[in-house]
Backbone as numpy.savetxt, mean C-alpha at the origin, in Angstrom:
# Nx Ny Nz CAx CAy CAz Cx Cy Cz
4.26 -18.07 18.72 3.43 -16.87 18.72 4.29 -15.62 18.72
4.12 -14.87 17.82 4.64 -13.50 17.89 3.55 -12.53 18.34
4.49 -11.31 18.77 3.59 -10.13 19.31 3.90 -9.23 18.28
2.83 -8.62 17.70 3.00 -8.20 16.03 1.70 -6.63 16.66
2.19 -5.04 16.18 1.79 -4.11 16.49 1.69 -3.86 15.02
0.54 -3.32 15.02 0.34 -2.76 13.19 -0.65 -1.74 13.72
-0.20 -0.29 12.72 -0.33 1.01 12.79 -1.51 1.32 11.55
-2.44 1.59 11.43 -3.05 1.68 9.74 -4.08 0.55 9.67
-4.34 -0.35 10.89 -4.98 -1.56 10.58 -6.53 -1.76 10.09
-7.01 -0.62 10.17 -8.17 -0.65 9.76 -8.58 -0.83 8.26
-7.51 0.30 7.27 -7.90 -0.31 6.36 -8.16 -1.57 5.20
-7.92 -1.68 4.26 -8.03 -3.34 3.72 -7.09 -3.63 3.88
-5.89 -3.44 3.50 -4.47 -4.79 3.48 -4.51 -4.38 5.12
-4.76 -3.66 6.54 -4.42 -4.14 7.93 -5.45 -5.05 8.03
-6.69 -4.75 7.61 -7.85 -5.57 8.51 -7.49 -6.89 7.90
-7.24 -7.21 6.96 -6.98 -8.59 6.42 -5.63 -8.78 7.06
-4.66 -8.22 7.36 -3.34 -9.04 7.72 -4.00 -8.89 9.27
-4.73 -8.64 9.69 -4.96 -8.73 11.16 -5.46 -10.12 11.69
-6.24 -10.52 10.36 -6.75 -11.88 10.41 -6.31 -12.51 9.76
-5.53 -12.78 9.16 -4.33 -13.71 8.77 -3.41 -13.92 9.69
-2.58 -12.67 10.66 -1.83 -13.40 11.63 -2.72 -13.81 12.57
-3.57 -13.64 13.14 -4.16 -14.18 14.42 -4.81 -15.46 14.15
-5.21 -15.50 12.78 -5.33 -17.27 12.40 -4.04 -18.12 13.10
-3.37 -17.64 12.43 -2.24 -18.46 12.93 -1.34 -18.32 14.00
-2.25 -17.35 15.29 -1.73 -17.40 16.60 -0.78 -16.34 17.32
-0.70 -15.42 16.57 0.08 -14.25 16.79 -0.56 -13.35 17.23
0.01 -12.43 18.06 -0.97 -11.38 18.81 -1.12 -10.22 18.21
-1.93 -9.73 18.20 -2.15 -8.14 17.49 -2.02 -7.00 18.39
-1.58 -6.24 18.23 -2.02 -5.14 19.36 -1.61 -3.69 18.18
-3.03 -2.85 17.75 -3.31 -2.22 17.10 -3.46 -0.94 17.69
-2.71 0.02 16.34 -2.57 1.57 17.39 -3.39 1.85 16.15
-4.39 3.12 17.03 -5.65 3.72 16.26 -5.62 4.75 16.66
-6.12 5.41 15.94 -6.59 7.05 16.38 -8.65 7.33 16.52
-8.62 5.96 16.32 -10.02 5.96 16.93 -10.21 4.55 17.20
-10.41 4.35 18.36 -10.57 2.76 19.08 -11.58 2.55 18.58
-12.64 3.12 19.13 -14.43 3.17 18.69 -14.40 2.20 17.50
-14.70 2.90 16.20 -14.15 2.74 15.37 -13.39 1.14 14.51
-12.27 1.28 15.35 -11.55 0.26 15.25 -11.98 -1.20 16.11
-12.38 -0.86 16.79 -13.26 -2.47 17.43 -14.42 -2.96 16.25
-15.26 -2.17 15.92 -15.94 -2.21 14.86 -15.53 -3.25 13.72
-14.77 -2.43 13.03 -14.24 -2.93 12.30 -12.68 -4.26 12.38
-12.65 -4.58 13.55 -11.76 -5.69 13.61 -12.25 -5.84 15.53
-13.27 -6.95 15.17 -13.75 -7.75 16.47 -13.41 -8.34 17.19
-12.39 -9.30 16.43 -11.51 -9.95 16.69 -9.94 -9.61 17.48
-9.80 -8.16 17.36 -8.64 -8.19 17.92 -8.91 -7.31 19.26
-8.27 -7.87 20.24 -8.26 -7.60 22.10 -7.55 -6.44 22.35
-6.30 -5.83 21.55 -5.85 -4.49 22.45 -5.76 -3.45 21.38
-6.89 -2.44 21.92 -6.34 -1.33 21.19 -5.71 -0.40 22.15
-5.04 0.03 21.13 -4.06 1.79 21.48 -4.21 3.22 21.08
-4.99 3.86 21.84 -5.17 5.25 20.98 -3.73 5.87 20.56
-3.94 6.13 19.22 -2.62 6.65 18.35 -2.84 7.76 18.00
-1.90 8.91 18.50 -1.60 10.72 17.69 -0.08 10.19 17.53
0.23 10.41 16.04 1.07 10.30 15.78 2.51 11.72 16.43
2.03 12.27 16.47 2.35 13.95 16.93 2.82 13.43 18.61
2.43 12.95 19.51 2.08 12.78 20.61 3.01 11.24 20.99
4.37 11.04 20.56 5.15 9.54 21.05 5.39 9.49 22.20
5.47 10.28 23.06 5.60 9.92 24.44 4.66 9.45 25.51
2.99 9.52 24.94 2.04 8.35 25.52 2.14 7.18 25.24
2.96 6.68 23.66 2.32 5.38 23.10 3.58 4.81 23.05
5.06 5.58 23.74 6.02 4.69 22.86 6.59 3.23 23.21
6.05 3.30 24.80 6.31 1.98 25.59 5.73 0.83 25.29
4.45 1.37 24.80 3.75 0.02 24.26 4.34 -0.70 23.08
5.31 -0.12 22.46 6.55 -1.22 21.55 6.82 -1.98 22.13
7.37 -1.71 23.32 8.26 -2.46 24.08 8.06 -3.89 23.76
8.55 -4.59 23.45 8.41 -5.84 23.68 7.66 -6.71 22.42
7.66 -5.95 21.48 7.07 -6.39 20.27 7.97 -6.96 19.35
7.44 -8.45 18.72 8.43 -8.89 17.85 7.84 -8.04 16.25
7.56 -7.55 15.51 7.15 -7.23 14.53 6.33 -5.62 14.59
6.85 -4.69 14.07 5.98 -3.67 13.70 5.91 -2.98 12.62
4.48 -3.15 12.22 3.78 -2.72 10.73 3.21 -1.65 10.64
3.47 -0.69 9.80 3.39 0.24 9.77 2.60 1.01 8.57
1.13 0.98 8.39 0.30 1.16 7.37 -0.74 2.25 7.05
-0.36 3.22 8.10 -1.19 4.63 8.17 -0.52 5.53 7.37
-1.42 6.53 7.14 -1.19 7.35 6.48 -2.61 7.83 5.38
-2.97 9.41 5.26 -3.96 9.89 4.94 -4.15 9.49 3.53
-5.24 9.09 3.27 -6.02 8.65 1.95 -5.66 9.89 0.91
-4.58 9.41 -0.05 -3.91 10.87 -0.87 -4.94 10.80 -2.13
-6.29 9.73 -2.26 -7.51 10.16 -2.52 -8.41 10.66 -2.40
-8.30 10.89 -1.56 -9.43 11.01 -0.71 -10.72 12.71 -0.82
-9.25 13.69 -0.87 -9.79 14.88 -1.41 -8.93 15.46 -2.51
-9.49 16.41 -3.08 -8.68 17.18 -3.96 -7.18 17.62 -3.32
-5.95 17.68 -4.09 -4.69 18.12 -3.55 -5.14 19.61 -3.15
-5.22 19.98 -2.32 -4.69 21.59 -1.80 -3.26 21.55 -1.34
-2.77 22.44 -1.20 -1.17 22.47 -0.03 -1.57 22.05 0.92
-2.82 22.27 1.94 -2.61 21.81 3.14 -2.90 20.12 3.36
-3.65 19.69 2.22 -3.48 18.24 2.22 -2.66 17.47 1.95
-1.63 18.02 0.95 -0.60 17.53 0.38 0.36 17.12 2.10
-0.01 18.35 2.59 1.10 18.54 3.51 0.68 16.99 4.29
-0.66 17.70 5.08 -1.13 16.28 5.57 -0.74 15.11 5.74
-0.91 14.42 3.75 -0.62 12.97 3.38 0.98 13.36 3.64
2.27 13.95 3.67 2.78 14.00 3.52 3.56 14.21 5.25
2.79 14.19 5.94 2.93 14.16 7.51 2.89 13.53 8.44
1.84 12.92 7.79 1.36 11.80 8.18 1.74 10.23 7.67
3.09 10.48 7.22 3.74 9.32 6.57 5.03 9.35 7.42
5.71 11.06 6.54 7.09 11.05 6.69 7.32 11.30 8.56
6.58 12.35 8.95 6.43 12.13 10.24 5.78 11.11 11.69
5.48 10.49 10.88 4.79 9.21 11.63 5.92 8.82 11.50
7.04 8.35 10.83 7.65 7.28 10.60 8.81 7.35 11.70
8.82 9.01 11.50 10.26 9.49 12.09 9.45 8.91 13.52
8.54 9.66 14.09 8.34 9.48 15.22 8.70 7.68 15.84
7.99 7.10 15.17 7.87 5.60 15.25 9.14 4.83 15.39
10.15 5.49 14.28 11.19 4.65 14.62 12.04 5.43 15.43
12.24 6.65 16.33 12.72 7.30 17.58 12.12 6.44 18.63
10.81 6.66 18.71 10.16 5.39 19.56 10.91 3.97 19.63
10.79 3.45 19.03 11.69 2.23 18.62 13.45 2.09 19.09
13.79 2.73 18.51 15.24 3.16 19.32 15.39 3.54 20.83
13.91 4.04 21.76 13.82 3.96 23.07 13.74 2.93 23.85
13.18 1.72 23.27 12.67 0.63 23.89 13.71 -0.07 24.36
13.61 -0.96 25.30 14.44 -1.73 26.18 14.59 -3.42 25.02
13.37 -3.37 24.94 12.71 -4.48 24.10 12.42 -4.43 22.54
13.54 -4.20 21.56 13.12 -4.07 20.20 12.58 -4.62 20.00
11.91 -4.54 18.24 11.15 -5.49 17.49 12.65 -6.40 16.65
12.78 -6.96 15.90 13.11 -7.92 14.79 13.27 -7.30 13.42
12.21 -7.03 13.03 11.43 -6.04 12.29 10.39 -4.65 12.13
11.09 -4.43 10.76 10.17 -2.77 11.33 10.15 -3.05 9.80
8.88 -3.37 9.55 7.72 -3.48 7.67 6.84 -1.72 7.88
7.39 -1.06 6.62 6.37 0.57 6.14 5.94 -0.11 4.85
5.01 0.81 4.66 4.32 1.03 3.12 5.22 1.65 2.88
5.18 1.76 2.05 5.23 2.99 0.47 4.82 2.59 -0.92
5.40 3.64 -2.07 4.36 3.31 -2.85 5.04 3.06 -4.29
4.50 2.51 -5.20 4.89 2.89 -7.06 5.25 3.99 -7.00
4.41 4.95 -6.85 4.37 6.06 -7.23 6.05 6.94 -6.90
6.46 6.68 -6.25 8.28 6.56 -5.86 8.88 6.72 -7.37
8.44 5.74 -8.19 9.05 6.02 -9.43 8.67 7.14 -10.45
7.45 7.50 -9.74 6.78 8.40 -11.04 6.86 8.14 -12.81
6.73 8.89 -13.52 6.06 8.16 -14.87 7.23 7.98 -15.39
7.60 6.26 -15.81 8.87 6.17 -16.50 8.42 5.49 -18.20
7.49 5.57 -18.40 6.98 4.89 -19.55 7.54 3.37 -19.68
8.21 3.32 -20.49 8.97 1.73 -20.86 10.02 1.02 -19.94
10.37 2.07 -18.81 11.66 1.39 -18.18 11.20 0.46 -17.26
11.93 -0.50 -17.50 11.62 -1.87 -16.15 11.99 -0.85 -14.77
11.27 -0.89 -13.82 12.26 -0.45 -13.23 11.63 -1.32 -11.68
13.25 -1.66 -11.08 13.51 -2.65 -9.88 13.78 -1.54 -8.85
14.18 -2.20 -7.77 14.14 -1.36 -6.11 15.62 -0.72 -6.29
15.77 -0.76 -7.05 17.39 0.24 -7.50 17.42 1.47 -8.00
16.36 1.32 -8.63 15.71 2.43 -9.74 15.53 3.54 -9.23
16.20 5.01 -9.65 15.86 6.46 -8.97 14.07 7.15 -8.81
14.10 7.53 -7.59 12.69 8.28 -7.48 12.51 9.27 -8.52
11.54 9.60 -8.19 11.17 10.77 -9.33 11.40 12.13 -8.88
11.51 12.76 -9.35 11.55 14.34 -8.99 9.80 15.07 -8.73
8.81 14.82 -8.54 8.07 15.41 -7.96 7.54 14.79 -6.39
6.39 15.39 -6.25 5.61 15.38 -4.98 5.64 14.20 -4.40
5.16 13.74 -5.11 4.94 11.48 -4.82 6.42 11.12 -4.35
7.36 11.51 -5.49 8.56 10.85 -5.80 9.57 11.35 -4.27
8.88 12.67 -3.77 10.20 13.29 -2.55 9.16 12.17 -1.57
7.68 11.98 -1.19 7.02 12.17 -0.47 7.47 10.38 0.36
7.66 9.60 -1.04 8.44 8.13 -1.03 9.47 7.98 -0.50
10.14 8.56 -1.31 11.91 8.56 -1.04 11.82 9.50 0.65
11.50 9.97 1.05 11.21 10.89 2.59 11.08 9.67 3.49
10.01 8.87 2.87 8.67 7.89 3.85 9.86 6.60 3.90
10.50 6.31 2.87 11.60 5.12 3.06 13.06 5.48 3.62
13.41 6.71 3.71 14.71 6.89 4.22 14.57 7.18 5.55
12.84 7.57 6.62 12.42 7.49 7.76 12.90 6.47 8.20
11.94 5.70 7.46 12.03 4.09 7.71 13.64 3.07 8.16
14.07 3.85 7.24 15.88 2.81 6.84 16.01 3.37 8.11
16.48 4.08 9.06 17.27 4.71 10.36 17.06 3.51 11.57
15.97 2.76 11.47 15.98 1.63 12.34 17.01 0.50 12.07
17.69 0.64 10.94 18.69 -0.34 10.34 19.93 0.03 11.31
19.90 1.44 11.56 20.79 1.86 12.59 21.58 1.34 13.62
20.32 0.43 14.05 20.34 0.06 14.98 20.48 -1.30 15.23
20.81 -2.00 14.17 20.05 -3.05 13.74 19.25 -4.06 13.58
18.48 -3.41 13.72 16.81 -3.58 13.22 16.48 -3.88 11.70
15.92 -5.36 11.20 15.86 -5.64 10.30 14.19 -4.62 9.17
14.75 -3.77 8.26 13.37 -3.08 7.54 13.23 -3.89 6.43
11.77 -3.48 6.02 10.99 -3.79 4.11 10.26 -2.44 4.43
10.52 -1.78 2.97 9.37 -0.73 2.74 8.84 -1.42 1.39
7.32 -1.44 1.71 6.35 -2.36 0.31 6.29 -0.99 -0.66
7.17 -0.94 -1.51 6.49 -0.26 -2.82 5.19 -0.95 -3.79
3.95 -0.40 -2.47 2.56 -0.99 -3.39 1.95 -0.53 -4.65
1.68 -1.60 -4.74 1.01 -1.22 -6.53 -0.50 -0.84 -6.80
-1.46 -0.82 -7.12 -2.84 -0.60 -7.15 -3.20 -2.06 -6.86
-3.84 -1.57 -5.68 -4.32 -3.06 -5.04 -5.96 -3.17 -5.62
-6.22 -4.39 -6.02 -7.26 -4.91 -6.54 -8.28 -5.29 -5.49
-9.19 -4.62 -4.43 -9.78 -5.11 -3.70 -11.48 -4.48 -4.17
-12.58 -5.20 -3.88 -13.56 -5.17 -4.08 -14.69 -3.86 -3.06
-13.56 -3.43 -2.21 -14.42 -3.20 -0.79 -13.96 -1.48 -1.14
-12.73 -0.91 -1.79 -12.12 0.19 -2.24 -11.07 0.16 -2.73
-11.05 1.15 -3.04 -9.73 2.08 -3.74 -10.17 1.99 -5.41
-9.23 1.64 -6.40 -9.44 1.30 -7.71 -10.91 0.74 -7.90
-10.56 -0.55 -7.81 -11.73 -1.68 -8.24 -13.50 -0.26 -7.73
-13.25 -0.59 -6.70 -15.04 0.62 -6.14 -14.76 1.56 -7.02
-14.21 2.21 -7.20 -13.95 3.58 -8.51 -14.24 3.46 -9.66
-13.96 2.29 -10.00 -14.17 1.88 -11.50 -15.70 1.16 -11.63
-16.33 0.15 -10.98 -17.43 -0.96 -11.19 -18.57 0.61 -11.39
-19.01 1.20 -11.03 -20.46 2.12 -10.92 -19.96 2.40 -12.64
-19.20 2.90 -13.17 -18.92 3.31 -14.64 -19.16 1.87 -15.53
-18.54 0.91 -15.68 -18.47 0.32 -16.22 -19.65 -0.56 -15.78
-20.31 -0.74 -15.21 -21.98 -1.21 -14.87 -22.53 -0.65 -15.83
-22.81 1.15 -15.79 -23.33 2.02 -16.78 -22.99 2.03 -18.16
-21.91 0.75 -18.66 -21.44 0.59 -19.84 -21.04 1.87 -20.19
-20.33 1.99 -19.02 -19.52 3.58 -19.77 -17.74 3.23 -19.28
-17.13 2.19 -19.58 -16.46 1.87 -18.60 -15.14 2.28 -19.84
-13.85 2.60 -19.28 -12.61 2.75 -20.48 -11.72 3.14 -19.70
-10.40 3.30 -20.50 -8.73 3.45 -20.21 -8.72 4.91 -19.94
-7.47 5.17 -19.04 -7.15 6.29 -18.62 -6.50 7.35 -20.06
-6.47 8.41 -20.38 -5.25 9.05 -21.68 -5.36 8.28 -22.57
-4.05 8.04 -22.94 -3.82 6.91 -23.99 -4.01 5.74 -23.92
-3.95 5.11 -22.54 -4.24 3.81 -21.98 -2.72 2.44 -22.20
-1.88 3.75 -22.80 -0.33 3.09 -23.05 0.34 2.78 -21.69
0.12 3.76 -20.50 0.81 3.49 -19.61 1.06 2.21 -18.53
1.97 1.90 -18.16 2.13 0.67 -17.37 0.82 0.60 -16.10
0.28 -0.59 -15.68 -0.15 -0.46 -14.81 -0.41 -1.48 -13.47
1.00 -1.20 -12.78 1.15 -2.34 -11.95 0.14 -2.79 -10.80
-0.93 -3.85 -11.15 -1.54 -4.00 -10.29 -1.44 -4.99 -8.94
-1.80 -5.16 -8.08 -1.34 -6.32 -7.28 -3.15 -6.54 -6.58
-3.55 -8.23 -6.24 -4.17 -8.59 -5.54 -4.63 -8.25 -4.40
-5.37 -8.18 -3.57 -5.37 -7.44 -2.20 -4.52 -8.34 -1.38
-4.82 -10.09 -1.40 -4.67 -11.61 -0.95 -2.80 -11.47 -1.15
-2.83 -11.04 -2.09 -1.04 -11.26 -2.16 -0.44 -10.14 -1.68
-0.66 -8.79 -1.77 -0.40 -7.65 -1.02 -0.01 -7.64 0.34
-0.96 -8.86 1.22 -1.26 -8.82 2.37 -0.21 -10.21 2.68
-0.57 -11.09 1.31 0.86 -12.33 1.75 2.16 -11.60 1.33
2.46 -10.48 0.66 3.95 -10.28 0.44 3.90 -9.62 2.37
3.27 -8.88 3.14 3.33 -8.36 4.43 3.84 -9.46 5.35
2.94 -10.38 4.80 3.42 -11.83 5.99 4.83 -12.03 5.67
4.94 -12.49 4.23 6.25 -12.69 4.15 7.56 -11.69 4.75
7.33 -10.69 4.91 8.56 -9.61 4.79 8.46 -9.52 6.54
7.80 -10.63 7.09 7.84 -10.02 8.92 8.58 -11.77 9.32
8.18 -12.87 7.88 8.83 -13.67 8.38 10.34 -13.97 7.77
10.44 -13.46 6.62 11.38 -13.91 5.87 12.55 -13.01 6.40
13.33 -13.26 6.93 14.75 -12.86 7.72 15.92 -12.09 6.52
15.48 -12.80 5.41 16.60 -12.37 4.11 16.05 -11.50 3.61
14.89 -10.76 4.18 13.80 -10.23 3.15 14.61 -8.42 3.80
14.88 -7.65 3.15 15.36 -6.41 3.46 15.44 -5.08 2.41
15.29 -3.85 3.23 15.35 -2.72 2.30 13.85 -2.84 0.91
14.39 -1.91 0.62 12.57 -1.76 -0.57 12.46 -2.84 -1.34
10.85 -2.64 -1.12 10.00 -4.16 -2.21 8.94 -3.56 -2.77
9.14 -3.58 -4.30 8.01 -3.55 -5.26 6.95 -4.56 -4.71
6.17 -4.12 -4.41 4.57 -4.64 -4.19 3.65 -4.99 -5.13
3.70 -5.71 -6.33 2.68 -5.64 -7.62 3.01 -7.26 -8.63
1.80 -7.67 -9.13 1.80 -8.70 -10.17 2.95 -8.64 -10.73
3.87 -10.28 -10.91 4.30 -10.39 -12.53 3.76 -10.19 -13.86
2.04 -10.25 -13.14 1.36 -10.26 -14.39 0.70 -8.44 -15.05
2.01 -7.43 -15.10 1.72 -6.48 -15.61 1.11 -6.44 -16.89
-0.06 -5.01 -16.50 -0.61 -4.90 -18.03 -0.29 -3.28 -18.31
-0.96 -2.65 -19.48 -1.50 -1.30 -19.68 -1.78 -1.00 -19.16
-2.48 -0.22 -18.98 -3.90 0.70 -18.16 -4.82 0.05 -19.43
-4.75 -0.09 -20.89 -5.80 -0.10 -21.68 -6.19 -1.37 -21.80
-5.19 -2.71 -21.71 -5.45 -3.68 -21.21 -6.37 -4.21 -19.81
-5.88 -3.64 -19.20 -6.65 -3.43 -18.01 -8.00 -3.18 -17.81
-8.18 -2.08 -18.59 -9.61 -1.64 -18.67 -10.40 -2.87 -19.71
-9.61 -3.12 -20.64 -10.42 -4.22 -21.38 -11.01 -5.27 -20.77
-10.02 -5.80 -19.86 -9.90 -7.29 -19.26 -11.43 -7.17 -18.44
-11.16 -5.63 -17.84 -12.17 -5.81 -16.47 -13.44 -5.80 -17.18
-13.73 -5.30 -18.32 -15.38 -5.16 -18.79 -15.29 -6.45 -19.61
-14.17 -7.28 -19.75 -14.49 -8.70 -20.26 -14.92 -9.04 -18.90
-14.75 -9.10 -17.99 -15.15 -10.24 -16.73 -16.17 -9.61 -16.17
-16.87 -8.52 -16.86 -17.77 -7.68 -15.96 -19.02 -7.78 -17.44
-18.53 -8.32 -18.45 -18.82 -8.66 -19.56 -19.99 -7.42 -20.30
-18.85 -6.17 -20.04 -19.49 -4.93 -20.34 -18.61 -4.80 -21.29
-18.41 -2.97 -22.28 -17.33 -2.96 -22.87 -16.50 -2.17 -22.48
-15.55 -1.61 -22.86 -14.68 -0.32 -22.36 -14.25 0.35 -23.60
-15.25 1.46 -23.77 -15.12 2.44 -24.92 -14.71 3.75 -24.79
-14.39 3.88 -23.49 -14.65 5.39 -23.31 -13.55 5.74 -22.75
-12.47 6.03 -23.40 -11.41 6.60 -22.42 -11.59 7.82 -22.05
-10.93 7.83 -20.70 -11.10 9.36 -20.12 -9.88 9.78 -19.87
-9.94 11.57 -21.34 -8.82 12.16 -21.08 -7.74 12.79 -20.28
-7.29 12.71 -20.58 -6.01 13.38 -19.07 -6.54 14.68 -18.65
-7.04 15.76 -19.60 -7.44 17.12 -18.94 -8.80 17.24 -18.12
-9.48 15.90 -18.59 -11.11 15.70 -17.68 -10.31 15.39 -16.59
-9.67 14.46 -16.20 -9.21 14.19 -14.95 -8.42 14.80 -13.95
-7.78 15.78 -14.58 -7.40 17.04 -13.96 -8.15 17.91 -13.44
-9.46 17.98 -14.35 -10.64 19.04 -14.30 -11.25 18.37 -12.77
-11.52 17.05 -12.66 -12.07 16.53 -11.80 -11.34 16.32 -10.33
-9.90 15.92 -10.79 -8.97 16.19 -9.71 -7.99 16.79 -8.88
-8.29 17.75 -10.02 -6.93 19.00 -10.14 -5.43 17.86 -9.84
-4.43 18.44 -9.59 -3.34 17.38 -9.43 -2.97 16.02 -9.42
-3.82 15.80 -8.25 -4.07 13.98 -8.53 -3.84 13.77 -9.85
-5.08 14.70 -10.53 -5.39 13.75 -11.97 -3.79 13.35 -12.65
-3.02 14.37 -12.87 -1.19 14.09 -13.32 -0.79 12.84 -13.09
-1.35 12.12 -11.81 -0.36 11.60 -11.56 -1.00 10.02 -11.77
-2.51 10.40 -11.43 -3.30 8.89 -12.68 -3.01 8.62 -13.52
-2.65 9.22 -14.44 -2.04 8.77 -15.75 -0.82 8.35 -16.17
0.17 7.96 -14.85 1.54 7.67 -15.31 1.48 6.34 -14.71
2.88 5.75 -15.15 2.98 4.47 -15.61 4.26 4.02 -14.72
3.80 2.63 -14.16 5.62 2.16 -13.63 5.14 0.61 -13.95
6.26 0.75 -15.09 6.50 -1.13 -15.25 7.85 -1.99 -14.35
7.11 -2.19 -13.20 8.20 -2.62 -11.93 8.36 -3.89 -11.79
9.26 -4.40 -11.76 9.93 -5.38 -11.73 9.44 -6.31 -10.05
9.10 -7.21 -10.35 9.37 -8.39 -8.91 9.86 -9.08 -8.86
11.12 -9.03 -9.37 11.89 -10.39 -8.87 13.12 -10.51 -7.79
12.61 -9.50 -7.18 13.13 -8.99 -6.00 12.48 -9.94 -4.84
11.52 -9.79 -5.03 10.31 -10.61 -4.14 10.01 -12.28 -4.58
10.23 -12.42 -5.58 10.20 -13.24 -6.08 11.17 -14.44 -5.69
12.83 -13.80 -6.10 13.71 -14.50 -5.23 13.46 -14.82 -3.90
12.72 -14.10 -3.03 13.08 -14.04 -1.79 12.27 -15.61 -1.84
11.46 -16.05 -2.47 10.70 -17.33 -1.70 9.14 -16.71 -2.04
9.03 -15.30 -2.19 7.33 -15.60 -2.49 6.52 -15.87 -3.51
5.49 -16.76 -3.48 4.65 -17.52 -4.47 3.64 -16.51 -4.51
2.96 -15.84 -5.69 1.79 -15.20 -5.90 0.76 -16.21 -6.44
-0.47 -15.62 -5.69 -1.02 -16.15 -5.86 -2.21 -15.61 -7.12
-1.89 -14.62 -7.41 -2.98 -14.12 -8.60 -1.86 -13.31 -9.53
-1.32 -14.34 -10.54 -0.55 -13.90 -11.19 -0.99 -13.33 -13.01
-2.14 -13.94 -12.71 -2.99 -13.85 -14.26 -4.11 -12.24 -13.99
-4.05 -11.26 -14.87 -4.82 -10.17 -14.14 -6.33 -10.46 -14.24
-6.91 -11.43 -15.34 -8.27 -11.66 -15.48 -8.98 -12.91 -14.88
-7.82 -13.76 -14.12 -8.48 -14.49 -12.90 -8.34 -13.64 -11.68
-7.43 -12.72 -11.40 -7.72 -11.78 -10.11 -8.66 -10.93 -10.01
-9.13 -10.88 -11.48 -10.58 -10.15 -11.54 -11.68 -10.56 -11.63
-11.74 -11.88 -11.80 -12.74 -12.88 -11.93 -12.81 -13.31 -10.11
-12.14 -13.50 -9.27 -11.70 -13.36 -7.96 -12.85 -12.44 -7.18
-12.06 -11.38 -7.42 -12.19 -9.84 -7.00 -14.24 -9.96 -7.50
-14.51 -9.94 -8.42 -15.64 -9.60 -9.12 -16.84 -10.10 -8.40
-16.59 -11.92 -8.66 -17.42 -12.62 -8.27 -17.88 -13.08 -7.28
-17.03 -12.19 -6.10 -16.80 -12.45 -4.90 -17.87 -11.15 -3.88
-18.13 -10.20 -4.80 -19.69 -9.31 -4.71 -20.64 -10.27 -3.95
């Protein structure tokens, strides 16, 4: 049994790795910024921790003694339109959580083993055709500092030595949000289609494997430093859109241009439309088996599972 603390657990890849480790006997103990809330939505797990990230000197003892900590919060950079002060926000609530978390961590009497962050694709920003692996330079904008910030937080527990993974995630395929809920109401209405040109890369990953590359990277000891998070089985964006109104057995005619999506998202929209064809065989070596490697059985999965 491990004692495993995960930060972010509420949403889909925590609430599912919450019940994946405790299947198999490991303890949870979940920091929230709303308990309420968080019992709700994960019944199953016995200790919560009210979490202000701002505020480490109420919560930092409760590390103590933890073999594993996951680290999966951070503000929905969907959620609203970019203003500066949201940008800042998502951008505070990553890079400063992290710092805080792993200062915390460096206090304890009792380290963890491991210290697993998110992060994201978006690290690479739009490279069109380049493969690009966990070697590969960030990008020069917002996403690209906001990554490279959120993973070099992260690395300082190596300091110490403390074994890290930061998951460079890919667009996770889950039924409950993010992508997949964004897309089904359009393409129901047979209005369903590719982003721009629909040329760009679009690394998707499973929710089920997202959540098994997490398991893996808290058990796998060789597993270290950044991990692309996403299918071998890369497509387009225009592929993509095809596949899904084949399994939704609608069509996809309608691409939506880059300046509507700007219009609709102001900034965001920029950054929908770019492309990272990322490499896993980073992850791959390490020992992990995917389990939805085909994108139109992970959507046949995902779909039918409504």
């Amino acid at each position: 049994m491990k004692k495993i603390m995960i930060i972010g657990a509420t949403g889909s890849i925590g609430s599912k790795l919450c019940d994946k480790l405790q299947s198999q006997g490991d303890e949870v103990t979940v920091f929230t910024r709303n308990s309420d809330n968080a019992k709700i939505i994960l019944p199953d797990v016995k200790n919560f921790i009210e979490w202000n990230y701002n505020e480490p000197e109420v919560w930092k003892n409760e590390l103590n003694g933890k073999d594993a900590i996951v680290h999966l919060a951070g503000a929905n950079l969907g959620a609203k339109r970019w203003s500066e002060k949201y940008k800042k926000l998502c951008y505070d609530s990553r890079v400063i959580s992290t710092r805080n978390l792993v200062d915390a961590i460096k206090s304890v009497d009792q380290k963890p083993k491991v210290f697993v962050c998110s992060s994201a694709v978006g690290y690479y920003g739009n490279r069109n055709d380049e493969v690009l692996d966990e070697s590969s330079l960030s990008a020069d904008n917002y996403l690209g500092k906001l990554c490279r910030d959120w993973e070099a937080e992260a690395a300082k527990v190596e300091e110490i030595g403390i074994r890290r993974v930061s998951v460079r995630t890919g667009l996770v395929l889950n039924k409950n949000e993010g992508l997949i809920k964004q897309m089904l109401p359009t393409f129901k209405m047979f209005l369903g289609g590719y982003l721009a040109n629909g040329k760009q890369w679009f690394p998707w990953i499973h929710i089920d494997d997202i959540v098994g590359i997490y398991l893996h990277a808290i058990e796998n000891e060789r597993l270290r430093g950044a991990i692309n998070g996403a299918s071998p089985g890369i497509v387009r964006n225009e592929e993509f859109s095809k596949t899904l109104g084949k399994v939704m057995n609608r069509p996809s005619l309608f691409p939506i241009p880059k300046f509507a999506l700007k219009l609709v998202t102001g900034e965001l929209g920029e950054y929908a439309v770019m492309g990272q064809r990322t490499s896993v065989e980073k992850i791959i070596k390490s020992g992990y088996k995917f389990m939805f490697e085909n994108l139109e059985e992970a959507l046949k999965n995902i779909i039918k599972s409504e």
